[in-house]
C-alpha positions as CSV (number, residue, x, y, z in Angstrom):
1,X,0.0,0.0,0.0
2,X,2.9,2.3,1.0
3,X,4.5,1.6,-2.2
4,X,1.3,2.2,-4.1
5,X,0.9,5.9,-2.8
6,X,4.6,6.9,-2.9
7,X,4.1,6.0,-6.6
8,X,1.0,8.3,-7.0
9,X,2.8,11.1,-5.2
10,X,5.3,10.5,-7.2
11,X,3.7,10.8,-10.6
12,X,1.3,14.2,-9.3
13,X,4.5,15.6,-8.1
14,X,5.9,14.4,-11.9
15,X,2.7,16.1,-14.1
16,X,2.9,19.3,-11.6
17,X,6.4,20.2,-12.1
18,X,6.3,19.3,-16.1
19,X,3.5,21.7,-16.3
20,X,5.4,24.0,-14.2
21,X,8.5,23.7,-17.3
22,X,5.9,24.0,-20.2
23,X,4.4,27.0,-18.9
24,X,7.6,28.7,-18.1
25,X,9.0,27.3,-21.5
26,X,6.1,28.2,-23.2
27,X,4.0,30.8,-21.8
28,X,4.2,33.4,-24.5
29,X,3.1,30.8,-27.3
30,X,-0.4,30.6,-25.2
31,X,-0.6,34.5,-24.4
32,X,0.7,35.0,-27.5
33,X,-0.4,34.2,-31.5
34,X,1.3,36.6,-33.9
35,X,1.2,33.7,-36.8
36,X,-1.7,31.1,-36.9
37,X,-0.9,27.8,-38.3
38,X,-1.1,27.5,-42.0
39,X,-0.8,31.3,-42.3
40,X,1.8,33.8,-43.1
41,X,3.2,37.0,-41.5
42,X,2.7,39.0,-44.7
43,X,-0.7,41.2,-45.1
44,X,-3.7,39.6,-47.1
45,X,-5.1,43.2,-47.8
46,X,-3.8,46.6,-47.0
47,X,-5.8,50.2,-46.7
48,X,-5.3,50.7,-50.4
49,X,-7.9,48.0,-51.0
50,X,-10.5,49.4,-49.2
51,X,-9.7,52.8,-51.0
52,X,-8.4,54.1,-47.7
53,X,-5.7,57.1,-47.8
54,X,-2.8,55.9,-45.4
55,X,0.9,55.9,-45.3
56,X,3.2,52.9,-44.3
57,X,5.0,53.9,-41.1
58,X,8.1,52.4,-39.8
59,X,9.2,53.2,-36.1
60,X,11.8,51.7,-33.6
61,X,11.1,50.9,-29.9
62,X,13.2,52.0,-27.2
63,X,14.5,48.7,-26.9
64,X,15.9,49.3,-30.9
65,X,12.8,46.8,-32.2
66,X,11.6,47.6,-35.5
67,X,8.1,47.9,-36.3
68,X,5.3,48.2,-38.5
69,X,2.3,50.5,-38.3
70,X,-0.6,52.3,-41.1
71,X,-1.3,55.9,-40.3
72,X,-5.2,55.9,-41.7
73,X,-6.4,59.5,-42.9
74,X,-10.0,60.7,-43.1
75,X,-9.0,63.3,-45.1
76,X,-5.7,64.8,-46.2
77,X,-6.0,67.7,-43.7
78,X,-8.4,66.1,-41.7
79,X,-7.7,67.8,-37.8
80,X,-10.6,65.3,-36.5
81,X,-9.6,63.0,-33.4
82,X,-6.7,60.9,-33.8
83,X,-7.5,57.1,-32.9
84,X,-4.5,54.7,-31.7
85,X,-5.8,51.5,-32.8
86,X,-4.9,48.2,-30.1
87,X,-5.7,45.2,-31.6
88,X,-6.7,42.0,-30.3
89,X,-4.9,38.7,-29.9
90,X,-6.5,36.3,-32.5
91,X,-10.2,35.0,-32.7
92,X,-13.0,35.0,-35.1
93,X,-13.7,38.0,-37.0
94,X,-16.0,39.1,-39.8
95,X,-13.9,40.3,-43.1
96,X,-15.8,40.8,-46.7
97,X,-12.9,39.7,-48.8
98,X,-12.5,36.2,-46.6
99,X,-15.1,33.4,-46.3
100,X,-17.0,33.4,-43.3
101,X,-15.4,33.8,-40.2
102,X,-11.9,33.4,-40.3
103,X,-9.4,33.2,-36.9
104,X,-6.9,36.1,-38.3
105,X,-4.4,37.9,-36.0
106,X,-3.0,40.5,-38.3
107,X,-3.9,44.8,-38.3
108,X,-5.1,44.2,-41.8
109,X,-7.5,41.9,-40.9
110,X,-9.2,45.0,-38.9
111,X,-9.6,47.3,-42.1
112,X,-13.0,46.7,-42.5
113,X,-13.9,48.1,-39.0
114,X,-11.4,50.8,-39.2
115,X,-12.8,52.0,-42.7
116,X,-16.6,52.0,-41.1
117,X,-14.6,53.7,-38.2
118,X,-13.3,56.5,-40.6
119,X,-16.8,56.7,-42.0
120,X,-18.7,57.2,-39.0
121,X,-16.1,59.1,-35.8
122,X,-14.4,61.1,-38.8
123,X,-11.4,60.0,-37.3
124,X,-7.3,59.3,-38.2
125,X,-6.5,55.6,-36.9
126,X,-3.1,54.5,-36.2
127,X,-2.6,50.8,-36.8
128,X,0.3,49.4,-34.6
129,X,1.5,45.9,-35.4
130,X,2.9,44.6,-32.5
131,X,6.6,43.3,-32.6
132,X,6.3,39.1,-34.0
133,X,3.0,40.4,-35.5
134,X,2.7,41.6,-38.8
135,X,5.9,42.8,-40.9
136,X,7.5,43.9,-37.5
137,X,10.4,42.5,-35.9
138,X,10.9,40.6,-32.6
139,X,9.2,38.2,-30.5
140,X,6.0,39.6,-28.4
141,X,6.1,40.1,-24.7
142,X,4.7,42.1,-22.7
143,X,7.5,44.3,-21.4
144,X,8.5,44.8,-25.1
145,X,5.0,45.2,-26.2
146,X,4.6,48.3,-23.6
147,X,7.1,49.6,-25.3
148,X,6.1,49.5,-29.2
149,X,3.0,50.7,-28.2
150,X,5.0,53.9,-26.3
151,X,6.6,54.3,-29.6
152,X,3.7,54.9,-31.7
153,X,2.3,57.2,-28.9
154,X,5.1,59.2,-29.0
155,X,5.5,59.1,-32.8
156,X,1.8,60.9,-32.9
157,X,2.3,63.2,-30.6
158,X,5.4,64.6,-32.4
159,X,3.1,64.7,-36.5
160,X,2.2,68.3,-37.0
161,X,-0.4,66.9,-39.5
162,X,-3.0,66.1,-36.6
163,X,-4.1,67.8,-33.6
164,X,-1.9,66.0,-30.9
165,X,-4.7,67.1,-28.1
166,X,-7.3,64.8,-29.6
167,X,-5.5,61.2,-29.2
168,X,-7.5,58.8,-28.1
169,X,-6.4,54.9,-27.6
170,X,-8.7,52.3,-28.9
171,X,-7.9,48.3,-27.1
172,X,-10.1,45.3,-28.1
173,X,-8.4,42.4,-26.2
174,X,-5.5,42.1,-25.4
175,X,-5.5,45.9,-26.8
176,X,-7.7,46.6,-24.2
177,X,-4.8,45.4,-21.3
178,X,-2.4,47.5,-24.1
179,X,-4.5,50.7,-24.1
180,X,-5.0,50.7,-20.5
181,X,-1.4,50.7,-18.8
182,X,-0.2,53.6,-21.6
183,X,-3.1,55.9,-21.0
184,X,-2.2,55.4,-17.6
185,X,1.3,56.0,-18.5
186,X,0.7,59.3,-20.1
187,X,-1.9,61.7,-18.7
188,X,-0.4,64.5,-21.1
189,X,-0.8,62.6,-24.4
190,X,-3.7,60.7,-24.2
191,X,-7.2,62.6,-24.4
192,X,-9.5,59.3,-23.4
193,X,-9.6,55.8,-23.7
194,X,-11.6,52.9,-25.2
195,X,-12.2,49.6,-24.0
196,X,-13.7,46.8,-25.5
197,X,-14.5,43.3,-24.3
198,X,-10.8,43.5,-22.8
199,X,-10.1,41.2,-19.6
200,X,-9.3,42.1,-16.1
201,X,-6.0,40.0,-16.2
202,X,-4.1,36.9,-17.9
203,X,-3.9,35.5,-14.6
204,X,-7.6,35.5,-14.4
205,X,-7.7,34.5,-17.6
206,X,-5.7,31.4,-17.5
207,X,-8.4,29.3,-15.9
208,X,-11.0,30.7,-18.1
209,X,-8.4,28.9,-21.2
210,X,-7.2,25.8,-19.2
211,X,-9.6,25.1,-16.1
212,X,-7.2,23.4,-14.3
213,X,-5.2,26.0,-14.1
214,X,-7.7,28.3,-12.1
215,X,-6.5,26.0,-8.8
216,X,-3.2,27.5,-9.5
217,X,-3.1,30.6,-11.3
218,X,-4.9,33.7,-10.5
219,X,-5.7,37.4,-10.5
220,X,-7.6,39.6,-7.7
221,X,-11.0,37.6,-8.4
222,X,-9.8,34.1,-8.1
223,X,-10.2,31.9,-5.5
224,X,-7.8,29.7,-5.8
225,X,-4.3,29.2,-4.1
226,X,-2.2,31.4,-6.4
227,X,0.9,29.1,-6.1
228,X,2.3,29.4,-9.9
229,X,1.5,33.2,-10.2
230,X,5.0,33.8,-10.1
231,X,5.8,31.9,-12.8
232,X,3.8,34.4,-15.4
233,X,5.8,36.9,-17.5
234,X,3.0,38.4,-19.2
235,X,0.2,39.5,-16.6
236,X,-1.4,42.0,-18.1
237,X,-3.1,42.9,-15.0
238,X,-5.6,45.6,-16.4
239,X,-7.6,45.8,-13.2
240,X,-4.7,47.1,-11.0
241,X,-4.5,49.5,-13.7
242,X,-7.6,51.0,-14.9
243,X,-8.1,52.3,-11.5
244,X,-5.5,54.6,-11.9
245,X,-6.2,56.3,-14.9
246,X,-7.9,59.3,-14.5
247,X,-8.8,60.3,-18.7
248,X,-12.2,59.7,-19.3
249,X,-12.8,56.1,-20.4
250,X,-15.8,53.8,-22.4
251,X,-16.4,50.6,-21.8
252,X,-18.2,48.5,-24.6
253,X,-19.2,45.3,-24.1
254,X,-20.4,42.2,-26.0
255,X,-22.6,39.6,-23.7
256,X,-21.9,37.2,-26.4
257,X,-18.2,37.1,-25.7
258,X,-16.9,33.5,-26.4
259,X,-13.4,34.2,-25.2
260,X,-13.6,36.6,-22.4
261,X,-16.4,36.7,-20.0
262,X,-18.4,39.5,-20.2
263,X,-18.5,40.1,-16.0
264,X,-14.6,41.2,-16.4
265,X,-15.4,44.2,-18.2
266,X,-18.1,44.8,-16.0
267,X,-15.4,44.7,-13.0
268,X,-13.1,46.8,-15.0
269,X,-15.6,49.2,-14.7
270,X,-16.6,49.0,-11.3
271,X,-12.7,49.4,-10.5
272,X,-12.5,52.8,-12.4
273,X,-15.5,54.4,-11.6
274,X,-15.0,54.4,-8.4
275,X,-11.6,56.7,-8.8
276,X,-13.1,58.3,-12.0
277,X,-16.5,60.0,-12.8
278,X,-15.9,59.9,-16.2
279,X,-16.8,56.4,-17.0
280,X,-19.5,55.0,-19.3
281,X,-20.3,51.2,-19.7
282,X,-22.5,50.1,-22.5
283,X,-23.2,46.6,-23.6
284,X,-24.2,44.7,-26.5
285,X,-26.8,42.0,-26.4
286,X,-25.7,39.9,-29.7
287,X,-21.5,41.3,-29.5
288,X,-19.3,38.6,-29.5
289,X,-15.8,38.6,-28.9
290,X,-14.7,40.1,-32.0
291,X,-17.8,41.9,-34.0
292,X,-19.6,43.3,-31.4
293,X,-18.8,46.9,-33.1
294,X,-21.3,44.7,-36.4
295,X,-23.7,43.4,-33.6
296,X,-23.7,47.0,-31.9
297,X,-25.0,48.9,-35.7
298,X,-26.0,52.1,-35.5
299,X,-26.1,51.9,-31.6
300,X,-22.1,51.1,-30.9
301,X,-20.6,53.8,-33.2
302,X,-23.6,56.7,-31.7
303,X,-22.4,55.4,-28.4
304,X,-18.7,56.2,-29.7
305,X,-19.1,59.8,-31.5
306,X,-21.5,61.2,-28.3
307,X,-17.9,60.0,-26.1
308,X,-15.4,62.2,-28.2
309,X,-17.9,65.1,-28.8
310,X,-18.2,65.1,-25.2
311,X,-14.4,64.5,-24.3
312,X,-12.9,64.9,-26.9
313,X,-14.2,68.0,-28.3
314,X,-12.9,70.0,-31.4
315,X,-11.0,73.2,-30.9
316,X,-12.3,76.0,-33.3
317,X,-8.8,77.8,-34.5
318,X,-8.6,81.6,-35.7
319,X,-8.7,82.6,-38.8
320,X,-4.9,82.2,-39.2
321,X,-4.9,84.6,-42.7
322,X,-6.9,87.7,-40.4
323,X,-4.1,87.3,-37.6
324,X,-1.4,87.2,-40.0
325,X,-2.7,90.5,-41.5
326,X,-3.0,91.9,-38.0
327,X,0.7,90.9,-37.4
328,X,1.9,92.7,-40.2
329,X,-0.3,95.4,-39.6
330,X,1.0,95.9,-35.8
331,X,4.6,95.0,-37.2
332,X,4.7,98.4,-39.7
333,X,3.0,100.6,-36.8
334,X,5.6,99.9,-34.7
335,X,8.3,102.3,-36.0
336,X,11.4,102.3,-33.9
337,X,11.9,105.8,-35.7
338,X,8.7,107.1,-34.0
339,X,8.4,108.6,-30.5
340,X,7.3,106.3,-27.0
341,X,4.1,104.3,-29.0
342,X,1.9,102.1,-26.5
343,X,-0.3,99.5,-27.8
344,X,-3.9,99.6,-26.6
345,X,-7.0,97.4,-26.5
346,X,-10.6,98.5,-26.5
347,X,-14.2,96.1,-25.7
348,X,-15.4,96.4,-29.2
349,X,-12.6,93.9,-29.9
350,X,-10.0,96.7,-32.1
351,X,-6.5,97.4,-30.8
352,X,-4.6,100.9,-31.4
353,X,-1.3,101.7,-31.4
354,X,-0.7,105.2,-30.1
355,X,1.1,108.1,-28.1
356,X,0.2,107.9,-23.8
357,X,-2.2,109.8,-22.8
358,X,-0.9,113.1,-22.1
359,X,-2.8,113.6,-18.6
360,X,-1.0,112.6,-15.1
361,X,-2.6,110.3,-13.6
362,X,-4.3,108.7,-16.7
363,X,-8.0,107.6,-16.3
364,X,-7.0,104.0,-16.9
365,X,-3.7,102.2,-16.2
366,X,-1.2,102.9,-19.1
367,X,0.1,99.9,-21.0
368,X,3.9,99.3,-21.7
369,X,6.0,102.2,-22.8
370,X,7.9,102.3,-26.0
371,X,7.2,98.9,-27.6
372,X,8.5,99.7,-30.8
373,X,11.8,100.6,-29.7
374,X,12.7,97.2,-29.3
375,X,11.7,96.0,-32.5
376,X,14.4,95.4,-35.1
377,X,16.6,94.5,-32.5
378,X,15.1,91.2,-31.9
379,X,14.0,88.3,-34.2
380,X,9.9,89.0,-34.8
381,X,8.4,86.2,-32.8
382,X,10.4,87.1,-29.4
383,X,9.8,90.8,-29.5
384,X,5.6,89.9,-30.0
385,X,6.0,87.3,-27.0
386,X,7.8,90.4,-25.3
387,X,4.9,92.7,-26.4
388,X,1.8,90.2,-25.5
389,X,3.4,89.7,-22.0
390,X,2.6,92.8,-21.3
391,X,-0.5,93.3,-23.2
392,X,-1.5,90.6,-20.2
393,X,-0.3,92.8,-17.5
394,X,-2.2,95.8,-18.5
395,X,-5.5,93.4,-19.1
396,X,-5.2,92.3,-15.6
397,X,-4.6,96.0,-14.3
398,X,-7.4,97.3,-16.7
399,X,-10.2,94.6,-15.2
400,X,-8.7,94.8,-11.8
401,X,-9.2,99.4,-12.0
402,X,-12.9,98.4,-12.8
403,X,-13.2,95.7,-10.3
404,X,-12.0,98.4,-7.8
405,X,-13.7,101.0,-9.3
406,X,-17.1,99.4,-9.2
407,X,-16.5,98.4,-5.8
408,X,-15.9,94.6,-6.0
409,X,-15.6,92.2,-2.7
410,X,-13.4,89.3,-2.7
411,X,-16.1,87.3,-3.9
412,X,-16.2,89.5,-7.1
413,X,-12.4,89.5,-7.3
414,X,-12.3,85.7,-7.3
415,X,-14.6,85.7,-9.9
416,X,-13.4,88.1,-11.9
417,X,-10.3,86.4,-11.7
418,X,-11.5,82.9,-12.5
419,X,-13.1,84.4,-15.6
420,X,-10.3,85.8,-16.6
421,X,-7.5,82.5,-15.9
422,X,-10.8,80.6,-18.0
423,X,-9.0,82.2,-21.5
424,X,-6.3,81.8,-22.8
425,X,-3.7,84.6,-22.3
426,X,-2.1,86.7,-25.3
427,X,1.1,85.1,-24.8
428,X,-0.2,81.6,-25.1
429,X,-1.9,82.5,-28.7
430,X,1.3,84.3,-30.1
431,X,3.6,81.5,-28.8
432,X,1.0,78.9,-29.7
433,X,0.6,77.7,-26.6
434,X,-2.6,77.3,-26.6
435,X,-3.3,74.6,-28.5
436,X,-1.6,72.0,-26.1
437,X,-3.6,73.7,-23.5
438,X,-6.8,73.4,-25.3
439,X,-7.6,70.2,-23.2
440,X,-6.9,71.5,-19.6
441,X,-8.6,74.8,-20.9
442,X,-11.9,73.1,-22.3
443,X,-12.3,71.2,-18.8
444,X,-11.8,74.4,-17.0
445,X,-14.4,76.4,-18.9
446,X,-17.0,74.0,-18.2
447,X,-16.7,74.0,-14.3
448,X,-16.3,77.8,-15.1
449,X,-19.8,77.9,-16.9
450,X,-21.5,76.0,-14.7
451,X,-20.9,77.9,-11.4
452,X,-21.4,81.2,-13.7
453,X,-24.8,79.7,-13.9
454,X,-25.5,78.9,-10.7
455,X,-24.5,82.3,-9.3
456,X,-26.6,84.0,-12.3
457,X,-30.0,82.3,-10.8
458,X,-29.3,82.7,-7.0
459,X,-29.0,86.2,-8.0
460,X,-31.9,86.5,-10.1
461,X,-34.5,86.1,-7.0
462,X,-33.0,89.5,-5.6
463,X,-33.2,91.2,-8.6
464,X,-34.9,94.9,-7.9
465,X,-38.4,95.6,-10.3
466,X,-37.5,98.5,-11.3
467,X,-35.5,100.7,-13.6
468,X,-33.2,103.6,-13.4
469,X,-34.7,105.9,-10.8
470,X,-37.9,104.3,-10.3
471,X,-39.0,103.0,-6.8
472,X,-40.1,99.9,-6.3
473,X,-43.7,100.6,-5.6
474,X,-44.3,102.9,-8.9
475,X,-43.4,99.8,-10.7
476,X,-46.7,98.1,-9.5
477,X,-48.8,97.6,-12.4
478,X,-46.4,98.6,-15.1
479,X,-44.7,95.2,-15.8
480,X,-46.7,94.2,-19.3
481,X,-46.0,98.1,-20.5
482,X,-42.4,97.5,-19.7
483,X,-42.2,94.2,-21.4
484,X,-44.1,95.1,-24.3
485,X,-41.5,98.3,-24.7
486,X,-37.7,96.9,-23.9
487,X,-38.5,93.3,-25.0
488,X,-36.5,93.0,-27.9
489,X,-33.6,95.0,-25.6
490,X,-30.4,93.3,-25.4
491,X,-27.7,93.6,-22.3
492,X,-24.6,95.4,-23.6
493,X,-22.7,93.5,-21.4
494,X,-23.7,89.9,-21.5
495,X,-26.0,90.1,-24.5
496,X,-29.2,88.7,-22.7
497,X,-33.2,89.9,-23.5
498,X,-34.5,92.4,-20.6
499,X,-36.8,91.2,-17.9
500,X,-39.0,93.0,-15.8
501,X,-37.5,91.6,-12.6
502,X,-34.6,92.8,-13.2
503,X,-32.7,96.0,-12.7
504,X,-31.6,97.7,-15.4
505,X,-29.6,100.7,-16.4
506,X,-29.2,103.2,-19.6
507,X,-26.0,104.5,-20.4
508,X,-26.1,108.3,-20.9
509,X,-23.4,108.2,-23.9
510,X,-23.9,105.1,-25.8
511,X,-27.5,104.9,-24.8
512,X,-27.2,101.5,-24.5
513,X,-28.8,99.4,-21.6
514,X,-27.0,97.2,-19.2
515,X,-28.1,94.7,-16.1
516,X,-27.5,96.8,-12.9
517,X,-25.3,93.0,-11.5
518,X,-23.3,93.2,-15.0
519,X,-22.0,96.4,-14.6
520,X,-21.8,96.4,-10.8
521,X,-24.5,98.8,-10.4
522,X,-27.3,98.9,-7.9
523,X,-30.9,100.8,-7.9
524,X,-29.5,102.4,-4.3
525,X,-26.4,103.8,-6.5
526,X,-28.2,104.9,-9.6
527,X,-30.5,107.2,-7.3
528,X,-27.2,109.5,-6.9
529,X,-25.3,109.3,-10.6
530,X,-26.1,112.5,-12.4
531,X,-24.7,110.9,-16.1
532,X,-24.1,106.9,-16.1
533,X,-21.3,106.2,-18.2
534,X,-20.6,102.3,-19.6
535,X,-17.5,100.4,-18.9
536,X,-17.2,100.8,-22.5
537,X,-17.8,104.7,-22.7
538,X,-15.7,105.3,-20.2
539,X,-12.5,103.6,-21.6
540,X,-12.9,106.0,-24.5
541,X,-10.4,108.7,-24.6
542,X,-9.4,111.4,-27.1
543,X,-6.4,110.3,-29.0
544,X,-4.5,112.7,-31.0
């Protein structure tokens, strides 16, 4: 009996540790399939099939690997959202040139939902084939793998044919477990992120391939003992991961998924939105592992444009030929031959170069002295960053004479201030700046707006019924009249119809009217001005 057991023991302890060799040994061939049996590494089909305008792009990882990827253009100058393209490992996917459905592992294989992709999102996609796959070199893993996919990232972000502020990583997949750690990686490049039917980890993963394995291997939602978890190379633990990313992320889901089970994307979720409110999950009854963007229709690519419009939205540029003629314009004013010239700015938008004002103290705070002085003896674009530096100054000092003047709190201040840091600054739209602030700025104005609104209507309930130099009780009765009269009358300041519960005030100039809260006057202050004069009215000044 004794012999019988110790040769039992003997043969467990035998299968254990061979399956311990093959899946050190062999590990990456099961995480892995860059080349399916019976096919070969070249492409079946590239863009140009479909009719798709795309250039072959050829990039080396850090690690000196070289690799293959297809930048895909909507346009030639489209400036729509770039899309960095992940693709799964291998399964069963949907292709009009092959029969059926085909197990295919290559980027060209994807085409046909990258063309609809195109069509639909208006979009640039970046194909990356990952090193073993494709035409590129090397043998997959995943520390190498992070790497290629760093390498296309930072390839994009250094095009000057695509706005680098709208990139947005796409991961199906393994893509998925890709996407994730370098949006996670890179806060600055990456605008948002994409998941689809992508797994919480290979640990987890491995027992849903081999059961037995689940008694061994495992991720954070196993069970099981965890002894061989050491053992794995290639982890791809996307649910330590996802937690820390803090872009806004989409999670689409096929609950027909064959290969991964749809309740790991819906952890995946439940781990990010708990660190980051802007997470959607939408699933897909009939979406299977790989088509559920063909299951989804119409629904799954909606789903997709309403997440970049929202996230991802598009920067309207300046009409880059009416600054250029300002430039020049400004440039030719700006005679070093001339005397002391300051450049001013006015509400209506126009800017004047002129002499100071001649009176001491000046009405308003003068801008910078003798700008032109320094201008041929500096290259162009240093001397107008030198010049829009302090253009800002004398903004803030101009809004900060009027917040004083009109007798602000530190309430107002902080407002005005906010409302103010909310733009973009002179210096940043000379230097260009801008544009690589444009996500930070468009996240900014929103919180901006909203509290603008909600100040607007907790002010509105002690709005005054009456207008310039009318009490309160006079007003009785008069509402309709008043109604039917200013109606069509617009704010000069913020552009808004007049309401009869409202204060409002007439400028004595301009003869324009103005809410009494825009212009920081109150019906206790207008009963003592003799002749109201606008902001705007009174930054006007007599110039020679």
């Amino acid at each position: 009996m004794v012999s019988y057991m110790g040769v039992l023991l003997y043969g467990v302890g035998g299968i254990v540790v061979a399956g311990m060799a093959l899946l050190v040994a062999f590990q990456e061939k099961l995480v892995y399939v860059p080349v399916l049996p019976g096919l070969t590494k070249s492409y079946p089909v590239t863009p140009a099939r479909l009719r798709l305008l795309y250039e072959d792009v050829w990039l080396r990882s850090s690690d000196g690997v070289r690799l293959h990827a297809w930048f895909i253009k909507a346009l030639p100058e489209s400036r729509g959202p770039t899309v960095l393209f992940f693709q799964e490992n291998a399964g069963k996917y949907p292709y009009h040139d092959l029969p059926s459905y085909k197990y295919l592992s290559y980027i060209a294989h994807r085409l046909e939902m990258v063309r609809i992709m195109i069509q639909r999102l208006q979009c640039n996609v970046f194909m990356l084939s990952y090193r073993g796959y494709g035409a590129s070199d090397g043998y997959p893993s995943q520390h190498g793998i992070t790497k290629d996919a760093q390498a296309a990232l930072d390839h994009l972000s250094q095009r000057t044919d695509i706005d680098t502020s709208r990139i947005v990583v796409f991961g199906r997949s393994l893509g998925g477990a890709v996407g994730a750690l370098l949006t996670k990686n890179n806060p600055d490049k990456v605008a948002a992120l994409i998941l689809e039917n992508t797994f919480t980890s290979i640990l987890d993963m491995a027992g849903v391939i081999l059961p037995f394995l689940k008694w061994f291997i495992g991720g954070t939602s196993s069970k099981g003992p965890k002894l061989l978890n050491f053992l794995v190379r290639s982890p791809w633990s996307t649910i330590d991961v996802v937690g820390q990313i803090k872009q806004p992320i989409l999670f689409l889901s096929g609950l027909q998924d064959e290969m991964v089970p749809p309740f790991h994307m819906q952890m995946l979720y439940g781990k990010a939105a708990a660190h980051n409110r802007e997470c959607v999950f939408v699933d897909f009854p009939n979406g299977m592992h790989m088509d559920t963007w063909l299951a989804g229709g119409d629904h799954y690519w909606r789903t997709t444009q309403q997440f970049l419009e929202k996230h991802v939205p598009e920067i309207k540029e300046h009409d880059s030929s009416h600054d250029d003629k300002d430039v020049e314009e400004f440039y030719q004013q700006c005679d070093p031959e001339k005397e002391n010239l300051c450049l001013y700015g006015f509400p209506n938008e126009q800017w004047e170069v002129n002499l100071p004002a001649e009176e001491v103290p000046p009405e308003l705070p003068e801008p910078a002295l003798g700008i032109n002085f320094a201008r041929d003896g500096m290259q162009e674009k240093d001397w107008l960053s030198l010049v829009a530096v302090h253009s800002d100054a004398w903004l803030l000092a101009v809004a900060f004479y009027f917040g004083s003047r009109f007798g602000f709190d530190k309430t107002d201040r902080k407002r005005l201030f906010t409302m103010i840091n909310d733009l973009p600054t002179i210096f940043e739209i000379v230097t260009g700046a801008v544009k690589k602030q444009a996500k930070e700025k468009s996240s900014v104005s929103n919180h901006s707006s909203n509290k603008s609104k909600s100040n607007s209507k907790g002010r509105g309930s002690e709005s005054v019924k009456y207008l310039k130099g009318q009490p309160k009780d006079e007003e009785e009765g008069l509402d309709e009249e008043e109604e039917e009269e200013h109606g069509d009358t617009l704010c000069g300041a913020c552009g808004e119809n007049y309401a009869a519960d409202e204060f409002w005030i007439c400028c004595d100039i301009c003869e324009k009217w103005f809410h009494g809260k825009c212009v920081k006057i109150t019906p206790a202050r207008a009963e003592h001005i003799k002749q109201y004069k606008c902001p705007s009215c009174s930054n006007k000044r007599a110039r020679p």
